[in-house]
C-alpha positions in Angstrom: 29.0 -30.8 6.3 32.6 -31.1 4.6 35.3 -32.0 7.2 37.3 -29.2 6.3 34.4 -26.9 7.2 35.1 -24.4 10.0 31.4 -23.1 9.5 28.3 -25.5 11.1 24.4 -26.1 11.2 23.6 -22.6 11.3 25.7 -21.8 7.8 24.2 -24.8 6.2 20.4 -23.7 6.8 21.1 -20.5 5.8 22.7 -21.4 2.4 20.3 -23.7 1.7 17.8 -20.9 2.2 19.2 -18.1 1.0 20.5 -18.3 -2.9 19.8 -14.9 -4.1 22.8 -13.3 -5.8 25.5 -15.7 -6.3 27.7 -13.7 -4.6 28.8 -13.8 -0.7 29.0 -11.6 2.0 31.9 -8.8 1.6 34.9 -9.9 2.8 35.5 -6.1 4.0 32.0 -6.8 6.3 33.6 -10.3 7.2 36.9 -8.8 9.2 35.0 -6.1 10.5 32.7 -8.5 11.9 35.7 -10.4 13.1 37.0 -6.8 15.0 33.9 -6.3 16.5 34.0 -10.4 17.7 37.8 -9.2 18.9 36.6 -6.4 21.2 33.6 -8.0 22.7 36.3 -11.2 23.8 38.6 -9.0 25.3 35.6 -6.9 27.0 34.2 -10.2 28.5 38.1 -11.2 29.4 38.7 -8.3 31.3 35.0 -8.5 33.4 35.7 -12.4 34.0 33.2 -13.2 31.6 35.4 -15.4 29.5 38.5 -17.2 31.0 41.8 -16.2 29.7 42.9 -18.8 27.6 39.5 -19.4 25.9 39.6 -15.5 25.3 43.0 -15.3 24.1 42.1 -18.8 21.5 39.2 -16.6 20.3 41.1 -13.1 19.8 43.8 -14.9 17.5 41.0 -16.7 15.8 39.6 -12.9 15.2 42.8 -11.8 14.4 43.6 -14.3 11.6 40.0 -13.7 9.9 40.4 -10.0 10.3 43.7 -10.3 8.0 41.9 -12.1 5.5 42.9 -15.8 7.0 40.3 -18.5 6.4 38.3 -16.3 3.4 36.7 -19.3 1.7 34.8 -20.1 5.4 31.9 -17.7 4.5 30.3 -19.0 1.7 26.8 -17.2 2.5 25.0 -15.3 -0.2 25.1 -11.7 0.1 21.7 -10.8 0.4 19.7 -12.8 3.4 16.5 -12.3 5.5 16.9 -12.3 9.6 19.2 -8.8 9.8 22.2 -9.7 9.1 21.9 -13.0 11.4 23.4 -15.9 9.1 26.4 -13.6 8.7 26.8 -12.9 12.2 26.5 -17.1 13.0 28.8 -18.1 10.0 31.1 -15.8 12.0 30.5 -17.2 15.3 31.1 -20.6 14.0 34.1 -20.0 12.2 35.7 -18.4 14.9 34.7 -20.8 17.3 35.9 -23.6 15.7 39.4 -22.5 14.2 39.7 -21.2 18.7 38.8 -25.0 19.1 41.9 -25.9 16.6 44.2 -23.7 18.4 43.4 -24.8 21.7 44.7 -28.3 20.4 40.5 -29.4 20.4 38.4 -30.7 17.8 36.3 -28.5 15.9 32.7 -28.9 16.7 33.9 -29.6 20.3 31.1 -26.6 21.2 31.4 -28.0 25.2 35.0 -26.1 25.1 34.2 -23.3 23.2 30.8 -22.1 21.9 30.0 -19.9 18.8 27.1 -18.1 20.9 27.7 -18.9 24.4 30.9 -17.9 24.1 32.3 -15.8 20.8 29.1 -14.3 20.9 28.5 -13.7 24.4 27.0 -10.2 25.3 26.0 -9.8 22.0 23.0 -10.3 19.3 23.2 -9.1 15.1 21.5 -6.1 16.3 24.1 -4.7 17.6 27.3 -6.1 16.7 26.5 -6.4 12.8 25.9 -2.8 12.2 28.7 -1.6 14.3 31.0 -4.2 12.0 29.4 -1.9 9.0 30.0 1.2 10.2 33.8 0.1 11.0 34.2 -1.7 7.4 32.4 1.4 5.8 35.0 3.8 7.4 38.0 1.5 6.7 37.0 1.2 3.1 36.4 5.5 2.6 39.9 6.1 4.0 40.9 3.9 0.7 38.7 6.1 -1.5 39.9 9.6 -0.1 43.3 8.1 -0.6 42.6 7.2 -4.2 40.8 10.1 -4.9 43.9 12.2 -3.8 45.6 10.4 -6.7 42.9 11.0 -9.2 43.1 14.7 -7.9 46.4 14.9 -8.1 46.5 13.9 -11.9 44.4 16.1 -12.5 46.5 19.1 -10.8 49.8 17.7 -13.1 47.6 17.8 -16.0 46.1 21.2 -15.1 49.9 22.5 -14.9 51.2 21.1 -18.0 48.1 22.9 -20.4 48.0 25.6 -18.7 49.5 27.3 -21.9 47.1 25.9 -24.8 44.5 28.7 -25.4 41.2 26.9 -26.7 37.2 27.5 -27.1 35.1 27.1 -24.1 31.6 25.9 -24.4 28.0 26.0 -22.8 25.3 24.3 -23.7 27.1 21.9 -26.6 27.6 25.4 -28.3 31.5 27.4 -28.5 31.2 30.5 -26.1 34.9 31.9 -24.7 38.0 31.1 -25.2 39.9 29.5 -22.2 42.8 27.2 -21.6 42.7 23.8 -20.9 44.5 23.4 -18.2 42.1 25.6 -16.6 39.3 23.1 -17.9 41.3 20.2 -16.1 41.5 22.4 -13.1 37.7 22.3 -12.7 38.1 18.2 -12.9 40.9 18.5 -9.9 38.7 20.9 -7.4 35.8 18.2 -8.2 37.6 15.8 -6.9 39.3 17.8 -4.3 36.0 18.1 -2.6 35.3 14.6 -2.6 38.5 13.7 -1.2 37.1 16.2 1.6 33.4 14.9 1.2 34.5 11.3 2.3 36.9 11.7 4.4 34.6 14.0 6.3 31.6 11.0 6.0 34.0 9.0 8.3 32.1 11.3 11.5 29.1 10.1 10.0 29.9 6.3 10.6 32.0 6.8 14.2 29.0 6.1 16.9 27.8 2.7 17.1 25.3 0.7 19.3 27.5 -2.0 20.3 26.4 -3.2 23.7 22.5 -2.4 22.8 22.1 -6.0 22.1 18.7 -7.0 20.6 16.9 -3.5 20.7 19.2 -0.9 22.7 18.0 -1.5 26.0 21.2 -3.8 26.5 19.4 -6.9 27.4 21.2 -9.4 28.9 24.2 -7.5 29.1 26.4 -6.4 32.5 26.4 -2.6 32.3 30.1 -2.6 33.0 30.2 -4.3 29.6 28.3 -1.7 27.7 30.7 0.9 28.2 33.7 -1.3 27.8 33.3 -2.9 24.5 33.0 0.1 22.4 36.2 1.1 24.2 38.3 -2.1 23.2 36.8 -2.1 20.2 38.7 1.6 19.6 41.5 0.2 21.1 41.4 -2.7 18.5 40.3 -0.3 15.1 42.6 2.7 15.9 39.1 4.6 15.2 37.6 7.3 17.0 35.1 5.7 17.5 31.9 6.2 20.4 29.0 4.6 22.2 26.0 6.2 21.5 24.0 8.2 23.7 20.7 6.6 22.6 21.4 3.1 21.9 17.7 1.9 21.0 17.7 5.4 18.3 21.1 3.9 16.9 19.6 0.3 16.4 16.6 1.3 15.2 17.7 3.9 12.8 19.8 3.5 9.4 19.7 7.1 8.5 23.9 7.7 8.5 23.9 5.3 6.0 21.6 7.2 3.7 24.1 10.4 4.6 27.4 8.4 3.7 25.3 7.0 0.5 24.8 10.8 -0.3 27.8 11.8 -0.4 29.1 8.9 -2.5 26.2 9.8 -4.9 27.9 13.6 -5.3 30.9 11.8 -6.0 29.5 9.2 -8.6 28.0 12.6 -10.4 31.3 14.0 -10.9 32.7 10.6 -12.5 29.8 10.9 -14.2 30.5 14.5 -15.6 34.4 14.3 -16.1 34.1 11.2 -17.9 31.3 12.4 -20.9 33.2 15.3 -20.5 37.0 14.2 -21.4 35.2 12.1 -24.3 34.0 15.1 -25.8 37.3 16.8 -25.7 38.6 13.6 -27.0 36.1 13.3 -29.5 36.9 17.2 -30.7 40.1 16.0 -31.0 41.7 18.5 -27.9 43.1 16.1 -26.4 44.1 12.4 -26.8 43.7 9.6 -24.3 45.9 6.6 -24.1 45.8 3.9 -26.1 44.8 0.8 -23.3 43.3 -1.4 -25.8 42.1 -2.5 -29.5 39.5 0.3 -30.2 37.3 -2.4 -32.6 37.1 -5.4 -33.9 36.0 -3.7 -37.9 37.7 -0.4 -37.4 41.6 -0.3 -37.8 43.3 2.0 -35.6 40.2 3.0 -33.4 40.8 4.5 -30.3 38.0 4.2 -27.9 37.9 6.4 -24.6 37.2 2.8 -22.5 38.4 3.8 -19.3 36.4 6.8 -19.2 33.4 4.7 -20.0 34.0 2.3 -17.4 34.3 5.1 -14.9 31.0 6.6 -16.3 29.2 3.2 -15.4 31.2 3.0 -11.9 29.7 6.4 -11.1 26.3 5.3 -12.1 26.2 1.8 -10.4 27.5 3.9 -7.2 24.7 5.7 -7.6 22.2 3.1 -8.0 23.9 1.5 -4.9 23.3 4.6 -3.0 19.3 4.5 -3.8 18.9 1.0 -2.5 20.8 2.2 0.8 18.1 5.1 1.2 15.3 2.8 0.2 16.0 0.2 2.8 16.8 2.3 5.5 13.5 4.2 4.9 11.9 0.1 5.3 13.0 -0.6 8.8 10.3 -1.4 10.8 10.3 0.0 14.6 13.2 -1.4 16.7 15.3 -2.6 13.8 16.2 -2.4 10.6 15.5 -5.6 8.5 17.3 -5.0 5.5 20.6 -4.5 6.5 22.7 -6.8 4.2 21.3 -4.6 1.4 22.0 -1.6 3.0 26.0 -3.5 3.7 26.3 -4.5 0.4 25.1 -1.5 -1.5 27.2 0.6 0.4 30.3 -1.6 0.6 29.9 -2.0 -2.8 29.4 1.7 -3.8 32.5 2.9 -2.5 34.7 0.2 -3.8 33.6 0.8 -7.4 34.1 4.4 -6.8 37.6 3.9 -5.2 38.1 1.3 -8.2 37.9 4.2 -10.7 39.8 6.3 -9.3 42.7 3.8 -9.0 41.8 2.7 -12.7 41.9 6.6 -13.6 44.9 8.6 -12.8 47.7 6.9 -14.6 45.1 7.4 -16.9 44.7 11.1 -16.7 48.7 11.1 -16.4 49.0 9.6 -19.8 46.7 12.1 -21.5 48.1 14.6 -24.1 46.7 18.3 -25.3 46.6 18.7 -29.2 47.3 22.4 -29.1 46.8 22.3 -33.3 43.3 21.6 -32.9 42.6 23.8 -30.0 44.1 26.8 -32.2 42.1 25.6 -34.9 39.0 25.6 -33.1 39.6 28.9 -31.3 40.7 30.7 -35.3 37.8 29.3 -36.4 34.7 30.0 -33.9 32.9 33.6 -34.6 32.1 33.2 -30.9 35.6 34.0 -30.4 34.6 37.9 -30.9 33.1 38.0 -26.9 36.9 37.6 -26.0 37.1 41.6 -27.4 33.6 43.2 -25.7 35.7 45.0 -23.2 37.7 46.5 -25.8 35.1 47.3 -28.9 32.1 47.3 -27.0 28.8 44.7 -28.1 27.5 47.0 -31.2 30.9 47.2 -33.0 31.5 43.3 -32.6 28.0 42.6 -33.6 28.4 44.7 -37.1 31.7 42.7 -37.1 30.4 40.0 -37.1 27.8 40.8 -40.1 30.9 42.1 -42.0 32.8 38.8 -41.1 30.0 36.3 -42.1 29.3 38.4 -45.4 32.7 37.8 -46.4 32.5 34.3 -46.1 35.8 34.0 -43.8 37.3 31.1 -41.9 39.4 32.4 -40.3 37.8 34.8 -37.0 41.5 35.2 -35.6 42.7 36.8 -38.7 39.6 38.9 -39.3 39.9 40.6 -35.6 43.7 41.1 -36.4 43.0 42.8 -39.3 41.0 45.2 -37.5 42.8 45.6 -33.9 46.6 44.7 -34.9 48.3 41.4 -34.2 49.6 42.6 -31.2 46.2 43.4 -29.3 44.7 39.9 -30.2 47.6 38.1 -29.6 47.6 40.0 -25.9 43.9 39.5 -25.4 44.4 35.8 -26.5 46.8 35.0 -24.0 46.9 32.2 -21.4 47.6 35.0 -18.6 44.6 37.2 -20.0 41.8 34.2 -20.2 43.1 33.2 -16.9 43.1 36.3 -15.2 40.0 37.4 -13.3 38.3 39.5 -15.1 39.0 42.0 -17.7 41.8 44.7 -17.5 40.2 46.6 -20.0 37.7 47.4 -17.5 39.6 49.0 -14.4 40.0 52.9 -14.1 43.4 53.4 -15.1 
């Protein structure tokens, strides 16, 4: 082992056995981990379970990890057999030894400080390692509602500043009534309004934890007193609300609030999904026009390729993917435990940061969009569908011989036609952002 190493024996088995993604643990998992280490110190400080100064060398040990200190000390691949185990040791170790360095001992000096004995005393990965999920899983959905407020709001500024271009709404790829678009953006901002709700709301989901279970739930090996006071330093030391559970051997062997969180993040992924093949269409029909972030091509001078939506398309589907390996692994534990945990950490972890990551990437985005009202007219003038816009007023028969008369003329020009026929004034009324944005049609209520 490297001299500079603050990991030991039990890090170097496990990355010699474990070499499956090329990636490491989540650093967001890591300080959480380093919390939850925190908490069960000051637990077993205030019993007499842990002497103070060894405590106190272990709580600023947490403390430096859990602000990102000592980051290149957890080199272990993402993905591992054992529950979560390795991770949980590389912690211990690290911690252990950087308590050792503070205490003016040398690391590896495990008779003055031990990584199990001691940082890990009164605890096993059963319970401390999904307890660190559920606190890095909350901590990082706060981020996303917060960037999804952004994106949201964007999309409000946006719905605001269109809200006077009149243009053809569609169904089914086909023109069908005209609308404006800033009421088509609006539909983008309550989409993401109730996301912002969803996962904030998902936080409930993650709040009880099974710290103080140890192996199974039963709390083997633990002091009772313990039990109930490490989930309440552990509050103390998150600022979350968070709880012991009632049933501590159903919250270890269970994964199923995962699957719920994941199921939310899968409605949101769909909505990236739809707003970004959406806003490519309207780019594509030339309604609006999306900024200029890059070189479109590498043949095609003057290309401008809707690339951030694209990425956010993919972001939305890789959440989503994320969010079937969280349901599939949860549905594989086996009795008392669940096996697959780092896949169930990572996936998760991993599917709200992309999602959060498009949402950051998107609303300057969205800010810098512009409407081409030109082309929206043009559209609207030119689309026969635009007659349903005049049912209340001429009734379905008389629009639908219209319509023969207008196609038998060979006209391009729908707007004009209908003025012809009701007056300038009428369509121009009818045509109105205030009338397609009203509910309803005035033409249909009793005088």
């Amino acid at each position: 082992m490297p001299a500079s190493a603050y990991w030991g024996i039990h890090v170097l088995r496990a990355s010699e056995n474990f070499r499956l993604t090329g990636r490491p643990v989540p650093q967001a998992l890591i300080r959480a981990l380093a919390l939850v280490k925190k908490a069960c110190a000051l637990a077993n400080r205030e019993l007499g379970h842990l002497p103070a100064d060894k405590a106190a060398a272990i709580v600023q040990a947490c403390d430096e990890i859990a602000e990102g200190g000592l980051s290149d000390q957890f080199p272990l691949d993402a993905l591992q057999g054992g529950a979560g185990t390795s991770t949980n040791m590389n912690v211990n170790e690290v911690v252990a030894n950087r308590a050792l360095e503070l205490t003016g001992a040398c690391k590896g000096d495990y008779s003055r400080i031990h990584p199990v004995e001691d940082v890990n005393r009164h605890q096993s990965t059963n319970d401390v390692y999904p307890t660190a999920l559920r606190v890095a899983a909350i901590l990082k959905l706060r981020d996303l509602s917060r960037d999804l407020a952004a994106l949201q709001g964007a999309f409000q500024r946006k719905e605001k500043e269109f809200a006077g271009v009149v243009k053809m709404g569609r169904t089914e790829m086909q023109d069908a009534v005209p609308m404006t678009l800033g009421s088509e953006f609006s539909a983008f901002a309550e989409a993401f309004a109730r996301d912002r709700w969803r996962t904030f709301k998902a936080e409930e989901r993650l709040r009880v934890v099974n710290l103080g279970g140890t192996a199974i739930g039963t709390g083997l090996a633990a002091p009772r007193s313990y039990i109930f006071l490490a989930t309440e330093k552990l509050r103390e030391v998150t600022g979350l609300g968070l709880a012991r559970s009632e049933n501590l051997v159903e919250a270890t062997a269970n994964a199923d609030s995962f699957v719920e969180v994941a199921g939310v993040l899968n409605a949101c992924a769909a909505n990236f999904i739809k707003m970004g093949r959406d806003l490519r269409l309207l780019h594509l029909l030339g309604e609006i026009r999306v900024p200029t972030v890059q070189v479109g091509s590498s043949i095609m001078p003057g290309k401008v390729n809707p690339v951030l939506l694209e990425a956010a398309v993919q972001a939305g589907m890789r959440a989503r993917a994320e969010g079937g390996l969280v349901a599939e692994a949860a549905g594989a534990g086996t009795l008392q435990i669940n096996e697959w945990l780092p896949l169930i950490a990572v996936s998760l972890l991993d599917a709200i940061e992309v999602l959060a990551r498009a949402a950051a990437m998107l609303a300057p985005h969205v800010d810098g969009m512009e409407s081409c009202p030109d082309a929206c007219r043009q559209g609207l003038d030119s689309s026969p569908a635009l007659i349903t816009a005049f049912l209340p007023r001429v009734g379905y028969e008389k629009a639908q011989q219209w319509m023969a008369e207008y196609r038998a003329s060979g006209g391009s020009d729908i707007r004009a036609f209908i003025a012809g026929k009701l007056g300038e004034a009428v369509v121009a009324d009818t045509l109105s952002p205030g009338h397609l944005t009203a509910l309803g049609s005035r033409e249909g209520d009793p005088a």
